[in-house]
N, C-alpha and C positions, 0 to 999 in steps of 0.2 A: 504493500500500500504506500502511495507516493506520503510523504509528510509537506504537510501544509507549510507554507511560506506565511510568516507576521512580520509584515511590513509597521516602521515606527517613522515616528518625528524624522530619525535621522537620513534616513531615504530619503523621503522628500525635500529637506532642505538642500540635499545633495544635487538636487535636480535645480538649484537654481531658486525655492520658492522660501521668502522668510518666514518665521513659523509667525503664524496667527491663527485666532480663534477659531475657524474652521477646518484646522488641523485636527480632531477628534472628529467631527463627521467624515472626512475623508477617510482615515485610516481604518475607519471603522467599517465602510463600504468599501473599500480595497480589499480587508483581511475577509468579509463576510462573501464576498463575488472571486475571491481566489485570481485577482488580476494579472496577467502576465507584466512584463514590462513594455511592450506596446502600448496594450490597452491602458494601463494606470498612466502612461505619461497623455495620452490622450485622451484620459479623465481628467486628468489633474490641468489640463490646457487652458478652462475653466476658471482657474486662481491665477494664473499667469499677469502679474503686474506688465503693467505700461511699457514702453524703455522713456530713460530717463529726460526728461524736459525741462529745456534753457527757458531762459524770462525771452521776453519781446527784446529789441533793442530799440522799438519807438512803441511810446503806448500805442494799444488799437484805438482807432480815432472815436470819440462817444459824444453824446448832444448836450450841449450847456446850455438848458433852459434857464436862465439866470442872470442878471446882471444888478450889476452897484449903481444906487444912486447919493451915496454921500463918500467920505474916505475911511469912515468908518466898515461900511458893507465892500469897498473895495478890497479891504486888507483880509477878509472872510472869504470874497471870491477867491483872492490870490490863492488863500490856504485852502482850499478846498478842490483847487485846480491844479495845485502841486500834489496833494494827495493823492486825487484821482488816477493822475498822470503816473503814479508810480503802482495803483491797482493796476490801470489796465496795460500792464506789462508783464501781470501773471500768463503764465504759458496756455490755461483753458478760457481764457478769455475771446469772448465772440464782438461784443458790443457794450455799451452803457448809457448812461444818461445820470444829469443833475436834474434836481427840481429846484425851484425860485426859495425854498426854505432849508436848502443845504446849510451845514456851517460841521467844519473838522470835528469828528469821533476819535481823536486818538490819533500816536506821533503817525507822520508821514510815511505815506504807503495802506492806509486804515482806513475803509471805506467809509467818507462820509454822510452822515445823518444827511439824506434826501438824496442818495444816489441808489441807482439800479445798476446793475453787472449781469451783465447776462454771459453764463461759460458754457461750454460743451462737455455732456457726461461727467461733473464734477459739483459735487454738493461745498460750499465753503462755510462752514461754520462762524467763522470771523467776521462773514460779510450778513451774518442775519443778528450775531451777540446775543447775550445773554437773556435778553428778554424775546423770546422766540413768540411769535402771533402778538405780540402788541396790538390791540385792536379796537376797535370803538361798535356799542351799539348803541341803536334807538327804539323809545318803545312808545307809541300815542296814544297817552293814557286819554283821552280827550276832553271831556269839559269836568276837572277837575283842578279844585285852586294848589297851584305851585309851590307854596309854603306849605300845604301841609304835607304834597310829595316831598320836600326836602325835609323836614321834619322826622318823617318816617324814616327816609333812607341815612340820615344820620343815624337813628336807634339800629338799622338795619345792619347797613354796611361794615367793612373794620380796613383800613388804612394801617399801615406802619408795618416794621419787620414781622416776622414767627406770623404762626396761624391762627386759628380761631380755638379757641378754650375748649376742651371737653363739655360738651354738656349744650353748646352753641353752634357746632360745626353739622354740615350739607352731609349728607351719605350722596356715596360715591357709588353710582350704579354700579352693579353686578357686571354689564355687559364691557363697559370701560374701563373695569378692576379687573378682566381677565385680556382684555387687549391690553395692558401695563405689562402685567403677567407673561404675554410671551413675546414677549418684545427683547433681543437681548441686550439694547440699550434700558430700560427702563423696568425690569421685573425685578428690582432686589427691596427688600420690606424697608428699606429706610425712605426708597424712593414712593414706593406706594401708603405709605406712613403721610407721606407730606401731600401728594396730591388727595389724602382727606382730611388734613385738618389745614389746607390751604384754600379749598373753593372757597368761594364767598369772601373773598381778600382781595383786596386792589394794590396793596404796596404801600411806595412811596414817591416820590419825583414829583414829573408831568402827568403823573394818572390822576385821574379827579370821577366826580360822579356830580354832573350838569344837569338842574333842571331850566327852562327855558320855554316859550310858547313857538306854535309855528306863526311863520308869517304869513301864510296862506290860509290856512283854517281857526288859527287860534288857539287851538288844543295845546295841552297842557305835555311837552315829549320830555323822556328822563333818557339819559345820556352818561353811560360810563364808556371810560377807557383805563384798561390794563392788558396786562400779559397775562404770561403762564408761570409766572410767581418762581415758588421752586422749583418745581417739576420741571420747567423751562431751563431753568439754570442749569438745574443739575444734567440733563440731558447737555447743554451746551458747553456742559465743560468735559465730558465724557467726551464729544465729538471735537474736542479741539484736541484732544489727547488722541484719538485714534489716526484725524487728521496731518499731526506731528510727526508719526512713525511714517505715515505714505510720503508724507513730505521729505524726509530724512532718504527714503530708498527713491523719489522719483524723480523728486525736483526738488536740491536741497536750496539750490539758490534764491527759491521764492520767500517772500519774508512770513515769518511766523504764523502771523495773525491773517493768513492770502493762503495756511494749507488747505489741502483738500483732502474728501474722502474721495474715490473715481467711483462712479454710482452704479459701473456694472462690478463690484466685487462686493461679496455675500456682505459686509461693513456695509456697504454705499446701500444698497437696496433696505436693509436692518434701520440704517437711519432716518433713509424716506420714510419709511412705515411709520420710525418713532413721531417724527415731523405730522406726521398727520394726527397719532393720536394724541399729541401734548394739541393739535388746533381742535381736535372734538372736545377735551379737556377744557380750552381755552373758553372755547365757548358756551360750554353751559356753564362755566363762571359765572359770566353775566349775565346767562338765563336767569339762573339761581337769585341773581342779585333782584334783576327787574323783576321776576312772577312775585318772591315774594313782600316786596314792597305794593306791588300794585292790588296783591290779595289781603296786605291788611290795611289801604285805603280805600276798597271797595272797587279800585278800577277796574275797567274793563280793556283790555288790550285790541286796540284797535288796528294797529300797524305794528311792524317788525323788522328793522335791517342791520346788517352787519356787516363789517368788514377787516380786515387784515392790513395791517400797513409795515408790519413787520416780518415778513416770511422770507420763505424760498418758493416759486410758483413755477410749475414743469410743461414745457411746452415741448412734445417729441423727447429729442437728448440735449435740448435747454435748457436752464435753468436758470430764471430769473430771481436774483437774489436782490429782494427789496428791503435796503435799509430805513427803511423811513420814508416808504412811497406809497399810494391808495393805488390800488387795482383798478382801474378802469373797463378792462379789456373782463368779457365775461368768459374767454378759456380757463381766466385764473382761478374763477370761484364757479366750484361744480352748483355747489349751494346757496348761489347769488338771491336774495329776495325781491331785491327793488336797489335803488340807489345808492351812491358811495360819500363818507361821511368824510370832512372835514372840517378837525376844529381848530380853531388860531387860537384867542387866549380867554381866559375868564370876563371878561367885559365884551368881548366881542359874538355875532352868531358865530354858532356852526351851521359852516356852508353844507347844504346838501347838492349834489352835483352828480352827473353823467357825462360820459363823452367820446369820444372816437380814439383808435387808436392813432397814432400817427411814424411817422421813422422818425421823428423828434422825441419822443415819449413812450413810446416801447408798450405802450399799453398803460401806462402809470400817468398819476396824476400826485401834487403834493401830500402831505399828511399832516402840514400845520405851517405853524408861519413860523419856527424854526429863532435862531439866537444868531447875532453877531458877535458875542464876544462870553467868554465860559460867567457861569453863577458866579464865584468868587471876582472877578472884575466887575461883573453891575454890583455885589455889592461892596466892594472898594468904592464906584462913582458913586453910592448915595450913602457915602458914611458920614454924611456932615447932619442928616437927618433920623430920628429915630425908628426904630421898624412899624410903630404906632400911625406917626405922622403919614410913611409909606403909604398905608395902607388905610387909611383914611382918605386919602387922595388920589390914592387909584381905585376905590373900591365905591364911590360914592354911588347911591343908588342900586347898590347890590347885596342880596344873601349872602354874602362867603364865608364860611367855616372855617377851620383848619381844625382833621383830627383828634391832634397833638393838642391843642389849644396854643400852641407857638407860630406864629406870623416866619413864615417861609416868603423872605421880598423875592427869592431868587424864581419862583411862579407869578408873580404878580405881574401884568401887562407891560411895564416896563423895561422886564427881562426880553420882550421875545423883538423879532422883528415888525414892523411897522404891518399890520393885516392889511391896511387897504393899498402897500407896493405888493402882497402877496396874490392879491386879487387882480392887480392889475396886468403882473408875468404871466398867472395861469392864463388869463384872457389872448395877453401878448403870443403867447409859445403855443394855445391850443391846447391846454393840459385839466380842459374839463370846462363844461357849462353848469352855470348855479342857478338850477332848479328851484329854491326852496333855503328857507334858512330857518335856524333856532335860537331866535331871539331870549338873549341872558336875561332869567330871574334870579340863578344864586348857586352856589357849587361846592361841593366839599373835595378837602384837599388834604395830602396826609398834611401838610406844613414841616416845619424844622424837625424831622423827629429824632437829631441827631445831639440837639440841645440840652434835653436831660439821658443822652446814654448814659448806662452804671458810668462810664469808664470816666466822663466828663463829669458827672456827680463828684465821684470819688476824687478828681483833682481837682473842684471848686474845696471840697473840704479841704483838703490840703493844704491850699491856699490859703485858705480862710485859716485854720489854726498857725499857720507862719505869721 
């Protein structure tokens, strides 16, 4: 009787392939099918990496929907054009595009907040960051007074780090706890731990929860935006890690935060999947938020839209990686309902809007009116005033809360770029018509919630006994 041959790890690496995770299902179907050497090297063809790939020597040419109108937004363009310039000189690079509320994510070469990248067979982790589906919905509660939806959704909501308390927290469907489950980005109990005591959380930042009336009907529309909280992160640090190792074997000369997963190797397809279930995740977040607010002021839900301004969107072996862009184009969103939301700042509407694809805009449209210069510099400019006075004088006429009970200026209208130059690019560039808007009654926001950490407590005492 012939004696079976057991193939290990070491074979195979022999052959050319570095070990990765899929090296246990291979070997396990080699040893069970008694593969010759023929046939295993043409199973194994399958796992076969790339060969290795140089950067551009010129970026690939992409659309600068955007321009300065002081020397302030000048010095924001500059940085945002040298940036770009040195993405798209990543090696999977097909196309891209700015939007009119670009401004620098990070040093040079680090896709900026309001650009699109569009690569071939290459998912980039870098280029969507850590808050993965950032996204905004609308819900038209209709003739119901405003104050008392915000009222509610203050007792509702919960803003700031960690999740929601025992005793307070959303159950996490069955069907979406076993799609976690076999996911091998996302099934380990710490990660499934936090996407249930994370629903029904907005964070921190730029996320807020807007109520507002429409300018068309009058009705009374409630308005959150957030991400995928942990879940999100922790999936997007796993994929900048797996990304690192392809990086390392294929293209080490691309820069850190520019690697990829390649999206035909069992990693790339593993991640898509994940990407899809942290956007199911995503959004019954804010399901969860709006049913139950509108169920304990009696509303009735009359309309419903949503949208994504922070993903990856897959067109064939495309992949448009929107840092802080709205969807336009309906291939992106299988699950589109109606219209695409945009909001600029707390004092301002959010634009509702539709609109054509065009080769200037790749199918995107802005996703807000974006910053000229980082939170720590606006508030350097306004330290001759108190964060009271701030907010007394940007805030007149308006609801606005902060979580925290701490005045956050670095959200406050002042921080962001000018909404009616961002109204006037999108018109200029073609990058969406507005439909519709939702006229400010008042907004919750985490605010400062960095003011009383333990860590900042404990060194005011310090001080204080010195």
């Amino acid at each position: 009787m012939e004696k079976e041959i057991k193939i290990t790890g070491k074979e195979i690496v022999a052959l050319g392939y570095p070990s990765a995770h899929w090296f246990k299902d291979a070997i396990a179907f080699i040893n069970q099918n008694q593969l010759n050497q023929q046939d295993m090297e043409a199973y194994l063809e399958q796992f076969r990496l790339p060969p290795e790939m140089e950067l551009f020597k010129k970026p690939i040419s992409y659309s600068l929907n955007i321009q300065a109108e002081n020397e302030q937004e000048q010095d924001n363009v500059d940085k945002v054009i040298a940036t770009m310039d040195a993405v798209m000189r990543t090696p999977t690079v097909v196309s891209g595009a700015v939007m009119p509320d670009a401004c620098p994510a990070g040093p040079v070469g680090t896709i900026p907040v309001g650009g699109i990248v569009a690569t071939k067979n290459a998912i980039h982790p870098g280029m969507h960051s850590a808050d993965i589906c950032c996204s905004v919905m609308l819900t038209d509660l209709g003739d119901i007074d405003p104050k008392i939806v915000l009222d509610m959704a203050h007792q509702t909501t919960h803003f700031g780090p960690g999740g929601r308390p025992r005793g307070k927290q959303f159950a996490l469907p069955t069907e979406l706890k076993e799609e976690f489950k076999n996911n091998f980005f996302l099934h380990s109990e710490r990660g499934l731990s936090l996407a249930q005591e994370h629903l029904g959380t907005q964070g921190d930042g730029n996320h807020f929860l807007f109520v507002g009336k429409s300018s068309l009907t009058g009705h009374t529309m409630l308005v959150t935006h957030h991400g995928s909280r942990a879940p999100g992160a922790r999936l997007y640090s796993q994929g900048m890690k797996v990304a690192e190792k392809f990086r390392q074997l294929i293209s080490p000369q691309t820069l850190k935060q520019n690697a990829w997963i390649p999206f035909e190797t069992r990693e790339g397809k593993e991640y898509w999947k994940a990407l899809q279930i942290i956007r199911k995740w995503t959004k019954l977040n804010h399901e969860l938020i709006h049913d139950t607010i509108a169920q304990k002021v009696g509303a009735s839900v009359e309309n419903r839209f949503w949208n994504e301004h922070n993903f990856v969107f897959k067109d064939d072996d495309i992949f448009y990686h929107a840092k802080g862009a709205t969807p336009l184009n309906p291939k992106f969103m299988p699950d589109i309902t109606g219209p695409r939301l945009i909001p600029l700042n707390m004092s301002e509407p959010i634009l509702i809007v539709e609109g054509d694809t065009t080769d200037d805009n790749l199918g995107f449209a802005p996703h807000g009116a974006g910053r000229n210069m980082s939170r720590s510099q606006h508030k350097r400019n306004l330290a001759h005033k108190t964060n009271e006075q701030i907010f007394e004088e940007e805030t007149e006429g308006l609801d606005i809360r902060f979580y925290s009970n701490e005045i956050d200026i670095s959200e406050l209208p002042s921080a962001y770029k000018d909404a009616d130059s961002v109204r006037s690019q999108m018109s200029e560039f073609g990058l969406g018509k507005v439909i519709e808007k939702v006229m400010p009654y008042g907004c919750i926001m985490a605010g400062d919630v960095d003011k009383n950490a333990p860590w900042r407590v404990k060194r005011r005492r310090k001080q204080k006994r010195k």
